[in-house]
LUMMARDREN-780897 format. One record per atom (N, C-alpha, C): residue in one letter; x, y, z. Coordinates in steps of 0.05 Angstrom, whole numbers, plus 32768, in hexadecimal, padded with zeros to 4 digits. Example, Ala and Ser with C-alpha at 12.3 -4.5 7.8 and 13.67 -1.06 7.14 Angstrom:
2
A81087F8E809C/A80F67FA6809C/A81087FBE809C/S81017FD3808E/S81117FEB808F/S81028001809D/
***
This chain:
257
X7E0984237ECD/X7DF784117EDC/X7DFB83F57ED2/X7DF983DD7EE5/X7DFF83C27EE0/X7DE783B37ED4/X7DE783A37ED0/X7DCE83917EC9/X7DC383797EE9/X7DDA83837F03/X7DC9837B7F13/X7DB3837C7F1B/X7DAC83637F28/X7D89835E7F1F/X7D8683417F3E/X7D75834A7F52/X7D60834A7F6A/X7D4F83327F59/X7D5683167F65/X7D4783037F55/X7D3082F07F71/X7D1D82EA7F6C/X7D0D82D07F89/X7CFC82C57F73/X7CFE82AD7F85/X7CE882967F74/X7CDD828F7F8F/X7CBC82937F8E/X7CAF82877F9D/X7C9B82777F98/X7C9F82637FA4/X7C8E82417FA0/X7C7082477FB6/X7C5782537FA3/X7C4282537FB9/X7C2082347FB8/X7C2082367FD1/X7C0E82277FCA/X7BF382307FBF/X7BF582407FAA/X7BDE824A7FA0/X7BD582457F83/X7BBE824C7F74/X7BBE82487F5D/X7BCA825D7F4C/X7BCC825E7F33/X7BDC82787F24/X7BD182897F20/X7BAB82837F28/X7B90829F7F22/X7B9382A47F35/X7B9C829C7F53/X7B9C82A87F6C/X7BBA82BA7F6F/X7BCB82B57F6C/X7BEB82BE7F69/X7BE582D27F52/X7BDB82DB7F3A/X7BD482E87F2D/X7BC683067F3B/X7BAB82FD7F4C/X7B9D83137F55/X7BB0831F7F66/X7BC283077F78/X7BD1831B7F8A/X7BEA83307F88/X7BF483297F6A/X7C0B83417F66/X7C0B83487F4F/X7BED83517F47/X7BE783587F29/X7BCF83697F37/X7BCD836D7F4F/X7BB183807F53/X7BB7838E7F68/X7BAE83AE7F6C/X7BAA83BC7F78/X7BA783A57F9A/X7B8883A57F99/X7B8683977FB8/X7B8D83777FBB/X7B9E836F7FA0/X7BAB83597FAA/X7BCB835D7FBB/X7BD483707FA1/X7BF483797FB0/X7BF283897FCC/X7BD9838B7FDA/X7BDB83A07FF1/X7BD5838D8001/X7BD483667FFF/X7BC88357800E/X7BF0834E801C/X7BFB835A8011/X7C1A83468011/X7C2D83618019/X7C2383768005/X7C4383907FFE/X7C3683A18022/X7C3583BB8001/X7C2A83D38012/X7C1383DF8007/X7BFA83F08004/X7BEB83EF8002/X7BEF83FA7FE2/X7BE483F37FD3/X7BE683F87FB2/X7BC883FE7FA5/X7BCB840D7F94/X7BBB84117F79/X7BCA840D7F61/X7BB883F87F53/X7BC683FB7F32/X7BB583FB7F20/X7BB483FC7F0C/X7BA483FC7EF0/X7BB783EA7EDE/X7BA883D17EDA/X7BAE83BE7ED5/X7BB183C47EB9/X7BC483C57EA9/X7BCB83CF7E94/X7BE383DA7E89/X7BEE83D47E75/X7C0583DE7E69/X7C0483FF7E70/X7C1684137E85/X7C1784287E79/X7C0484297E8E/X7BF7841F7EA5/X7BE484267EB9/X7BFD842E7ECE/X7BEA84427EDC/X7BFD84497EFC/X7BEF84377F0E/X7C0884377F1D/X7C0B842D7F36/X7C19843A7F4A/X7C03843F7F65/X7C0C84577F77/X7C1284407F93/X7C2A84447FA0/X7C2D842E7FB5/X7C3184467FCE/X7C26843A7FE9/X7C2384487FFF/X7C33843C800E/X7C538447801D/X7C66843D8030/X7C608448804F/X7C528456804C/X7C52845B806A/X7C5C846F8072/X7C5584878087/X7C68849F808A/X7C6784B1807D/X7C5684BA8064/X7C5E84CC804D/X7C6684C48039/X7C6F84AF803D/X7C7C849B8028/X7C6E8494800F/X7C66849C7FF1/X7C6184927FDF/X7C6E84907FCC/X7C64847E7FB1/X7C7084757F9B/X7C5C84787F86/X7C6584827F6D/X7C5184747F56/X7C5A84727F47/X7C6084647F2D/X7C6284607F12/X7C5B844A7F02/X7C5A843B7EF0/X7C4F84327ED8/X7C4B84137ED8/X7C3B84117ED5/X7C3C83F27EC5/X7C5283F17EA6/X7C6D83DE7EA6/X7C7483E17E92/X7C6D83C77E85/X7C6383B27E8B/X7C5C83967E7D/X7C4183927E8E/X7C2D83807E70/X7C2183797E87/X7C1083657E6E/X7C1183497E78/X7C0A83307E74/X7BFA83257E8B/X7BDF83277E82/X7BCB83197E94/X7BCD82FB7E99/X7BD082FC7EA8/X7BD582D87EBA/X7BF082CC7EB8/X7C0582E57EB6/X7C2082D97EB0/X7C3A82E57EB4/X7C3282FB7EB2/X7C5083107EAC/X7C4383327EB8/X7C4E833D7EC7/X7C4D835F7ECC/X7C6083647ED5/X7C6F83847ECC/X7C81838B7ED7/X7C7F83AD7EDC/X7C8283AF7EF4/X7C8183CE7F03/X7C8F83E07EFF/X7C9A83F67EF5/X7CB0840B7EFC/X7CA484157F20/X7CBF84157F2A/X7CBE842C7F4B/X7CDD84377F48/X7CD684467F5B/X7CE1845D7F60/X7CE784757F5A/X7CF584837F50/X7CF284AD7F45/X7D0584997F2D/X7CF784AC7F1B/X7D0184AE7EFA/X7D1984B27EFC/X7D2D84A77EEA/X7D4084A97EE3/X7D4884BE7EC7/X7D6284C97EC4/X7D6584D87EB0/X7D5984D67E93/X7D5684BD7E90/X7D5084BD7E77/X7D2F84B57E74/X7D2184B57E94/X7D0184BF7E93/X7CF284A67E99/X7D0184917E99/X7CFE84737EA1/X7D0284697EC5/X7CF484587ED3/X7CFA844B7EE8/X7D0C84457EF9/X7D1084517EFF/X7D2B84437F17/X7D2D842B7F1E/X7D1B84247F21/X7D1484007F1F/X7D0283F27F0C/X7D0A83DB7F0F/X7CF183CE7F08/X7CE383B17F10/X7CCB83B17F1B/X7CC883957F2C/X7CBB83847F1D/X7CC483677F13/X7CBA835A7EF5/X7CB083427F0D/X7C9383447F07/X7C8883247F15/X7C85830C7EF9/X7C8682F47F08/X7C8382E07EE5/X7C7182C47EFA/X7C5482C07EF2/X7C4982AD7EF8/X7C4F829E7EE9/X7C5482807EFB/X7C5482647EED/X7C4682497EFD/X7C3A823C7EEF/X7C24822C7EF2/X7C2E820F7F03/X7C3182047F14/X7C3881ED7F12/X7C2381D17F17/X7C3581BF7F1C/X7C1881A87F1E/X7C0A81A87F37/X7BF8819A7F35/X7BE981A07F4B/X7BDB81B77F5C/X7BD581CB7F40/X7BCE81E47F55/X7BE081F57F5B/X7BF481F37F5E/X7C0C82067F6C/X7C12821A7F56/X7C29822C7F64/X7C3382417F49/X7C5182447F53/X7C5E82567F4F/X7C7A82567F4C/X7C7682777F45/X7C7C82847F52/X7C7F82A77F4E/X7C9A82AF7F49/X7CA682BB7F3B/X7CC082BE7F32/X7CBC82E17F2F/X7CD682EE7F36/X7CD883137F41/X7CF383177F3A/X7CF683297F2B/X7D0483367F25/X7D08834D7F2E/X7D1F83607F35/X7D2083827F3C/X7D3C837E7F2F/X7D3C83947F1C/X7D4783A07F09/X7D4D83C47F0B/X7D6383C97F0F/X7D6B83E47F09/X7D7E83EF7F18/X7D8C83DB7F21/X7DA083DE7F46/X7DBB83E87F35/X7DC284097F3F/X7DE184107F2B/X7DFC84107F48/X7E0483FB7F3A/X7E1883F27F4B/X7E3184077F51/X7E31841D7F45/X7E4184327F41/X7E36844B7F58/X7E21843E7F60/X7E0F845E7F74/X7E1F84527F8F/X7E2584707F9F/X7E2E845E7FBD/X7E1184577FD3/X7E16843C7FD5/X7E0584307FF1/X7DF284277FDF/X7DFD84127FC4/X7DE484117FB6/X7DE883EF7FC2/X7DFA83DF7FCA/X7DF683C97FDB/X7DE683C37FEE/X7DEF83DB7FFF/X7DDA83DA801A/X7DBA83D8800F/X7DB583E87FF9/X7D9683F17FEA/X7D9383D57FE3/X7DA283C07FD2/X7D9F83A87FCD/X7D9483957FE3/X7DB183947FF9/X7DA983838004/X7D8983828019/X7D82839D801A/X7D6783A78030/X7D51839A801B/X7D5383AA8001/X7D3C83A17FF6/X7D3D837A7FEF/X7D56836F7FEF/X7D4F83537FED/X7D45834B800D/X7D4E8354801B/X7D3C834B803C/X7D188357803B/X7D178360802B/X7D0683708034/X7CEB835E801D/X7CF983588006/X7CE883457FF2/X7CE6832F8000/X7CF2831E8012/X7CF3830E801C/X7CDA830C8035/X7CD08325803C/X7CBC83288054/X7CA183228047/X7CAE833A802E/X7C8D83328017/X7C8583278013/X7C978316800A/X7C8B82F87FFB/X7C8782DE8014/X7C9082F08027/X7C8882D28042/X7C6B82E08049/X7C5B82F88045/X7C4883048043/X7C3D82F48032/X7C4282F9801B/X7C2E82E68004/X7C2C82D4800B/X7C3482C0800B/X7C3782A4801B/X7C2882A3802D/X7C2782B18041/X7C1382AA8057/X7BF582B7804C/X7BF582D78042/X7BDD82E1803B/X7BC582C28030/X7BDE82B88018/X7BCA82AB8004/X7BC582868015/X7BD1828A802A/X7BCD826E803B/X7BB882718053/X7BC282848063/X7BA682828072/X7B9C82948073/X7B9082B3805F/X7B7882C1805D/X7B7582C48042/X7B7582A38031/X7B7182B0801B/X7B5482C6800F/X7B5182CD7FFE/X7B3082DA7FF9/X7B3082EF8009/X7B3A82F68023/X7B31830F803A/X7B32831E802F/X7B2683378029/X7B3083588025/X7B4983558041/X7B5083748036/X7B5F83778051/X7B5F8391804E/X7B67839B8064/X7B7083BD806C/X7B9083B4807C/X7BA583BD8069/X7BBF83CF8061/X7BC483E8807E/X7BD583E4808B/X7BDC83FB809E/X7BF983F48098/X7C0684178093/X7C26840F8095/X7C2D8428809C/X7C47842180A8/X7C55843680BB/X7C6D843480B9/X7C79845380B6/X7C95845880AD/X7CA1846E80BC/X7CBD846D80C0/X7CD0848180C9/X7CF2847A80C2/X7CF6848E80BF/X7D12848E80BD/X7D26849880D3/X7D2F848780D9/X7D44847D80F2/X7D5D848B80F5/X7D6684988103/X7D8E84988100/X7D99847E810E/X7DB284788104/X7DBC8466810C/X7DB384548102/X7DB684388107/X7DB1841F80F9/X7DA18402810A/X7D9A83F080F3/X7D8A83DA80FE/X7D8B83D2811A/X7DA383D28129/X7DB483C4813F/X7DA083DB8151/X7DAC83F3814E/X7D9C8407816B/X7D7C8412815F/X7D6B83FA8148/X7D58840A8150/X7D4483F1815A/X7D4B83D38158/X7D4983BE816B/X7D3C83C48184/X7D4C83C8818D/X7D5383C981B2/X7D3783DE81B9/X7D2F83F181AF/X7D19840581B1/X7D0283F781A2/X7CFF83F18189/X7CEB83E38183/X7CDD83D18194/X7CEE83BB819B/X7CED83A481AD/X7CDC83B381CD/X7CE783C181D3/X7CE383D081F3/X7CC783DA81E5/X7CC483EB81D4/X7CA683F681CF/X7C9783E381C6/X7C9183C781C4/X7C7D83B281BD/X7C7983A681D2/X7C8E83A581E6/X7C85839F8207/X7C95838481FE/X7CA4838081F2/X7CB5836881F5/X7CE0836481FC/X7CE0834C820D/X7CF0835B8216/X7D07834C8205/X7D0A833D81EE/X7D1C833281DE/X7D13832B81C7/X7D1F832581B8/X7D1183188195/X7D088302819C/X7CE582FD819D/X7CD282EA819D/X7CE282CD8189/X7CEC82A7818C/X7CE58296817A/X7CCF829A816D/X7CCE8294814B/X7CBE82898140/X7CAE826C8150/X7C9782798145/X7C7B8264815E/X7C71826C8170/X7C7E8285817D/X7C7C828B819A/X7C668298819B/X7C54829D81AA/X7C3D82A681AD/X7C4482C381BD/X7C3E82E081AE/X7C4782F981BA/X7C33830E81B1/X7C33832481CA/X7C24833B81C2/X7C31835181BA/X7C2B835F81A5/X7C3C837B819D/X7C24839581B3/X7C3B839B81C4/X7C1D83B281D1/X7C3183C881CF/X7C2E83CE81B7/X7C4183F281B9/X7C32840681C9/X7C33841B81D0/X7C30843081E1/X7C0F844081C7/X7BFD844581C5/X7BED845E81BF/X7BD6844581AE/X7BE2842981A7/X7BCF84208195/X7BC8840181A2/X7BB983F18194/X7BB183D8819C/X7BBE83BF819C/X7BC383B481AD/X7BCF839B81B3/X7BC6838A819F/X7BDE837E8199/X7BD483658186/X7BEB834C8189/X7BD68337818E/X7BDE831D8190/X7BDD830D8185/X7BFA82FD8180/X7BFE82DF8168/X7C1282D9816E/X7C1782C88159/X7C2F82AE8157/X7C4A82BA8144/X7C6382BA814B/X7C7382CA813D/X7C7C82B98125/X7C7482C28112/X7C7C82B480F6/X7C9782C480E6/X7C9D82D380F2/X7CB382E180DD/X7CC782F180F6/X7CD782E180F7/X7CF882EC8111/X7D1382F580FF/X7D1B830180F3/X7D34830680E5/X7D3F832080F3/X7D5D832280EA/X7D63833C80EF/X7D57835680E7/X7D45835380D8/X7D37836C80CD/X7D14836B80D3/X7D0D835A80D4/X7CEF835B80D5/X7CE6834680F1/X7CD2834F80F8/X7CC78339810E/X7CB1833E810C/X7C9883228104/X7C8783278105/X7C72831A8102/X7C59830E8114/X7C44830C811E/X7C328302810F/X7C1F82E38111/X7BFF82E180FD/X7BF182E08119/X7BD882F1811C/X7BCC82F48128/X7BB382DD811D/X7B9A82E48125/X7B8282D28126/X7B7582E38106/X7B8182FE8105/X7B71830E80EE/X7B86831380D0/X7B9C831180E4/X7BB5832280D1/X7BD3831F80D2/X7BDD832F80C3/X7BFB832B80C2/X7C07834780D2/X7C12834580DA/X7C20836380F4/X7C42835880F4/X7C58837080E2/X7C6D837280DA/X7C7E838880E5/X7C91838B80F0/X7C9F83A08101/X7CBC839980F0/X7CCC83B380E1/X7CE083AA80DB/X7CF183C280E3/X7D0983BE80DF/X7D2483D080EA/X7D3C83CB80C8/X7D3E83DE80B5/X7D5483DA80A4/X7D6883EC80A1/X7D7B83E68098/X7D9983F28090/X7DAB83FA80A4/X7DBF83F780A0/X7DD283F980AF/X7DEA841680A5/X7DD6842E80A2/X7DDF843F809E/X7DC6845480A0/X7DBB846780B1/X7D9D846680AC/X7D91845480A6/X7D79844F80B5/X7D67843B80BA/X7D51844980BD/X7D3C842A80AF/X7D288432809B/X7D0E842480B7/X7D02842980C7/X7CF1841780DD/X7CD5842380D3/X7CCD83FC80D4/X7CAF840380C6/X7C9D83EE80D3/X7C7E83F280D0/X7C7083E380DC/X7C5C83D780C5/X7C5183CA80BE/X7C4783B680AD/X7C3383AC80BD/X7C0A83AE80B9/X7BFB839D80B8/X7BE883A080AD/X7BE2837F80AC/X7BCD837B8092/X7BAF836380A3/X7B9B837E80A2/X7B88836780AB/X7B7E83608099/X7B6F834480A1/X7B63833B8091/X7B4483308097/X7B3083408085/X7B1283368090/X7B04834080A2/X7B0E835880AB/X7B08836480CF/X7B0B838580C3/X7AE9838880D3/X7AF283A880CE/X7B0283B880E4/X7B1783C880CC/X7B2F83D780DB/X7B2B83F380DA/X7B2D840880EA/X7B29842980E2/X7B45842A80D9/X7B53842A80C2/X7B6B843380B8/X7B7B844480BD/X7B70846180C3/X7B74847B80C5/X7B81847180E8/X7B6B846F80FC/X7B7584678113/X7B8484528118/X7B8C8444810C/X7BA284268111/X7BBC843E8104/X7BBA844C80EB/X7BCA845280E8/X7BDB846780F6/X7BCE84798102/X7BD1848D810B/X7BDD84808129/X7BD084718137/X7BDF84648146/X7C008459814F/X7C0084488133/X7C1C843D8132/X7C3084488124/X7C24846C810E/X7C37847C8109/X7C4184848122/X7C30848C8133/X7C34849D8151/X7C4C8489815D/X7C4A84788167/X7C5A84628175/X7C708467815F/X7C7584628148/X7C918466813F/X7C9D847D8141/X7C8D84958140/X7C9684B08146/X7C9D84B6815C/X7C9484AB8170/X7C9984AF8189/X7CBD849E8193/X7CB784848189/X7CD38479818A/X7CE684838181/X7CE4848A8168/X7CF6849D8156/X7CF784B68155/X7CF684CD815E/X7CF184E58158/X7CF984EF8140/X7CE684FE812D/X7CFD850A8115/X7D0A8525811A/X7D1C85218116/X7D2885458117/X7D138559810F/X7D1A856D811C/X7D0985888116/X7D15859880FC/X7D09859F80E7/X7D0C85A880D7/X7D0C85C180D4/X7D2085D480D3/X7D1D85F880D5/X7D1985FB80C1/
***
């Protein structure tokens, strides 16, 4: 395994006690990621919710209040340690601001399709942290309620586009600015301004929230749905159950004998 190493520096307009609560806490990291529990502590778990069946848990391996934490994810490795590791580092700057600096650590350049795994999860840190950014700009303080939705795709990013797009009731990739409704088939229409257009993610600030639709890899593909209200009571269970349905329906999974 290499010492390659998944690096972002993000410049937020926030203070370092506010940038702190949000990726050092349970319901701060579920304002930006995916929905999380942690126990703030050296040697505390942390259980993360992907959507679909999809979970995660393992350890706090560092942890410096107002400065430094770092996560193990993914299934243990042989020698009983992390498959990863996600190192956040707060730093202070003038005027109020901070400077968030991330590390992911554990990428073995020797596994096959461990590029493709690279390059998804650097697109994919990149949605996050344009999450944080907006979370901590325009809802800062909100609680929020976390809905996320997962399936796994055959085929790749390119053919699962074209169906995504057709099930939101839109008939091309929305400009950023553009004012659009996501109305998938079984759940609730939701309307905003498109803040996030890439090849992998497209996605939406409403009046309450953030609403994220992504499509990844180009070998199996990973299609997921991402929202985060903020301040507004949401029934969870039913938002989620909703927009699992709509991905299931787009996607079918094979039947399992």
């Amino acid at each position: 395994m290499s010492e390659r190493r998944l690096e972002k520096s993000v410049e937020l307009d926030a203070t370092p006690e506010q940038v702190w609560a949000a990726i050092a806490t349970g319901p701060g990291i579920s304002t930006w990621f995916v929905p999380t529990r942690l126990e703030p502590r050296e040697g505390g778990e942390v259980s993360r919710d992907f959507g679909g069946g999809y979970t995660d848990t393992s350890r706090v391996l560092h942890y410096e209040p107002g400065r430094r934490i770092v996560f193990g994810a993914g299934p243990e490795t042989a020698d009983g340690g992390p498959q990863h590791a996600f190192e956040f580092l707060v730093e202070a700057r003038d005027g109020g601001s901070t400077v968030l600096r991330f590390v992911q650590s554990g990428f073995d350049d020797d596994a096959e399709g461990w590029e493709n795994e690279y390059n998804s999860l650097d697109k994919g840190w990149d949605l996050f942290f344009g999450n944080l950014r907006a979370a901590l700009t325009h809802f800062p303080g909100l609680p929020v309620t976390v809905v996320v939705s997962f399936v796994s795709a055959a085929g790749t990013r390119a053919d699962a586009w074209p169906l995504l797009l057709r099930g939101l009731g839109l008939a091309a990739v929305p400009a950023v600015g553009a004012e659009v409704t996501f109305a998938p088939e079984g759940a609730e229409p939701i309307s905003g301004v498109v803040d996030v257009a890439t090849p992998e993610f497209l996605g939406i600030r409403s009046a309450s929230g953030l609403h994220r639709v992504g499509a990844e890899g180009d070998s199996g593909c990973g299609v997921s749905a991402y929202h985060y209200f903020f301040g507004v009571p949401i029934d969870r269970a039913a938002v989620t159950t909703a927009w699992q349905g709509w991905l299931d329906g787009l996607f079918p999974q094979p039947v399992r004998s």
